[in-house]
C-alpha positions as CSV (number, residue, x, y, z in Angstrom):
1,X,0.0,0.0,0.0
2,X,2.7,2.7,0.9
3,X,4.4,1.4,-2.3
4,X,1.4,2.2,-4.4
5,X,1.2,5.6,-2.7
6,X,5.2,6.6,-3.5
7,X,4.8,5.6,-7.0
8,X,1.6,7.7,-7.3
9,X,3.0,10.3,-5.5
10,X,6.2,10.6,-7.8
11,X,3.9,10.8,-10.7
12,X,2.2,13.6,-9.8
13,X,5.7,15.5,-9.4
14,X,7.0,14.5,-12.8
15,X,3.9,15.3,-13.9
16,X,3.7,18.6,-12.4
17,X,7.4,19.8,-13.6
18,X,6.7,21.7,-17.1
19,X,8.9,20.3,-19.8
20,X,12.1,22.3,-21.1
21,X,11.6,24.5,-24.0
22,X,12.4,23.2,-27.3
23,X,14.6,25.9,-28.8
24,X,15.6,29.1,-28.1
25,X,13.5,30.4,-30.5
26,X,10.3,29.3,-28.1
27,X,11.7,30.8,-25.7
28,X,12.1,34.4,-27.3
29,X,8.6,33.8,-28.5
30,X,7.4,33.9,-24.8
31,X,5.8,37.1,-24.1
32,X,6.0,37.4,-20.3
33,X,9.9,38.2,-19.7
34,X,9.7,36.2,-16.3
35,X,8.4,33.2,-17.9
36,X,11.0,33.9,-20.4
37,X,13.7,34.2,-17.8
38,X,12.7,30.8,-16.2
39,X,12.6,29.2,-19.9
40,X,16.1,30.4,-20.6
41,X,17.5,29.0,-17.7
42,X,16.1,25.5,-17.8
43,X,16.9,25.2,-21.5
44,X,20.3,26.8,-20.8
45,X,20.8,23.5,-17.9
46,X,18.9,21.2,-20.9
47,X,21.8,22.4,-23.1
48,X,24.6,21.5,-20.7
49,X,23.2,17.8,-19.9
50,X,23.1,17.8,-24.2
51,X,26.6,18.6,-23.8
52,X,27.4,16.2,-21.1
53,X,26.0,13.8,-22.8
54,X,27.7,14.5,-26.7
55,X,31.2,14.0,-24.5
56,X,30.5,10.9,-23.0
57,X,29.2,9.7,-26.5
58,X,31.7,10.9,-28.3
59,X,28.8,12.9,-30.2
60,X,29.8,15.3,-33.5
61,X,31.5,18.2,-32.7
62,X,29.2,20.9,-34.8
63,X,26.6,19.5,-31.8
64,X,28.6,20.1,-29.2
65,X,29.4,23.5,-30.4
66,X,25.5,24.1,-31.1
67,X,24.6,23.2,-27.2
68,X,27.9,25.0,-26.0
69,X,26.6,28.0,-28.2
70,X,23.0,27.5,-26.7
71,X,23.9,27.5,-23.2
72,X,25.4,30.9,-23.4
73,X,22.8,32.4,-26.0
74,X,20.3,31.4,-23.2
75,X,21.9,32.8,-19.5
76,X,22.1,36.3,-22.1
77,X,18.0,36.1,-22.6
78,X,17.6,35.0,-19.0
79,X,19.6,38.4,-18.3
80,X,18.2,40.2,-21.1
81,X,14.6,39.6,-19.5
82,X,14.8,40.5,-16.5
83,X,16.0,44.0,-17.7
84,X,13.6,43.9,-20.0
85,X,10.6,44.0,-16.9
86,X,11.7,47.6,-16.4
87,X,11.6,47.1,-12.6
88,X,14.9,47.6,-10.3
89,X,17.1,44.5,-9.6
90,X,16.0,45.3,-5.8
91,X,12.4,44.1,-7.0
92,X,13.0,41.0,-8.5
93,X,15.4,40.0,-5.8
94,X,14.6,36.7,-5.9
95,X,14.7,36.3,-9.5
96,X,17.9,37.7,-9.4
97,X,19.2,35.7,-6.9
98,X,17.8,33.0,-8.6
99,X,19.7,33.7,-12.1
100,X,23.1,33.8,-10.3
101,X,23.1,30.9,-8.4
102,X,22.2,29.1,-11.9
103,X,25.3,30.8,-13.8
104,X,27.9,29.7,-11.4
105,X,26.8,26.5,-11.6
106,X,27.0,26.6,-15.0
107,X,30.1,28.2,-15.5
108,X,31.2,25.7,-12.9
109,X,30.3,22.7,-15.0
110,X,31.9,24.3,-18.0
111,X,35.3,24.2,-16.4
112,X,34.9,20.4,-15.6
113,X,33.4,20.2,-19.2
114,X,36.5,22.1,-20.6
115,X,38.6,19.5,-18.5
116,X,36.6,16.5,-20.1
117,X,37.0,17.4,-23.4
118,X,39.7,17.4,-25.9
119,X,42.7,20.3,-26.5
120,X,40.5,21.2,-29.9
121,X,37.5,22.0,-28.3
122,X,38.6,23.0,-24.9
123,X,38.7,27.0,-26.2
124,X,35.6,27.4,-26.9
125,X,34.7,25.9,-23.8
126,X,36.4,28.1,-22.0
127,X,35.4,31.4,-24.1
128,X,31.7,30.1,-23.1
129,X,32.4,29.9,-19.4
130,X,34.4,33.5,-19.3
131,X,31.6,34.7,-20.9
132,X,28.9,33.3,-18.3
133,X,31.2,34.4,-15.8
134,X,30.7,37.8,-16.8
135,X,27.0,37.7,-16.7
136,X,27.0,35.9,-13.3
137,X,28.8,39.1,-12.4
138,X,26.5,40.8,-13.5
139,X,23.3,39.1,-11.6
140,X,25.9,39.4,-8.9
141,X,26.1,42.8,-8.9
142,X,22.7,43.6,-9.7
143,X,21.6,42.2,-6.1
144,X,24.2,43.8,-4.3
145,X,23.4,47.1,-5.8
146,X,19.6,46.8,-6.3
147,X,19.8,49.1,-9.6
């Protein structure tokens, strides 16, 4: 009986959890810039699995470079949108916050990625993380100056 009730239990959560975004394109499509924000970012983490994944699998390298490509395209909109609101940083606090815990762990898991993968494909890796780094500085700053 309590076996019947996890199982049902865990399907309502999974079924509760909205599916990632296809493309980036659906998410610049979305018209609320907070729904947006939250779409970036979960196809932005979708991305980095892809790319996981392609390194494990020795997947094709214009892939690779597509997700890699993706994953930084994305934590810009996820910035991008919350600007886009017109409010201060200091009212969307929580978004904020929200946006830069997600880019350092991204940028994190690029430097392991950049580790994982080989010397040719290692730059780009690495020119994806500065580049996240600089917008987790900016979510960073954002809070801490509330404009």
């Amino acid at each position: 009986m309590k076996l019947a009730a996890l199982i049902t239990f865990g399907c309502c959560l999974l079924a509760a959890a909205p599916p990632p975004p296809r493309t980036l394109d659906d998410v610049r499509r979305e018209g609320d810039p907070l729904r947006r924000f939250d779409q970036s970012l979960r196809l932005a983490e979708t991305r980095l699995k892809d790319a996981w994944k392609l390194v494990r699998e020795q997947g094709g390298r214009p892939q690779f470079e597509t997700a890699i490509g993706e994953i930084v395209a994305c934590t810009e909109l996820a910035l991008d949108s919350l600007r886009s609101t017109g409010r201060r940083p200091g009212k969307l606090t929580r978004q904020y916050k929200r946006g830069e815990i997600r880019t350092r762990t991204f940028e994190k898991e690029l430097k392991e990625l950049a580790l994982a993968v080989g010397f040719d494909e290692r730059e780009r890796v690495e020119s994806a993380r500065r580049r996240i780094a600089e917008i987790h500085e900016q979510f960073l700053n954002a809070i801490m100056t509330g404009r």
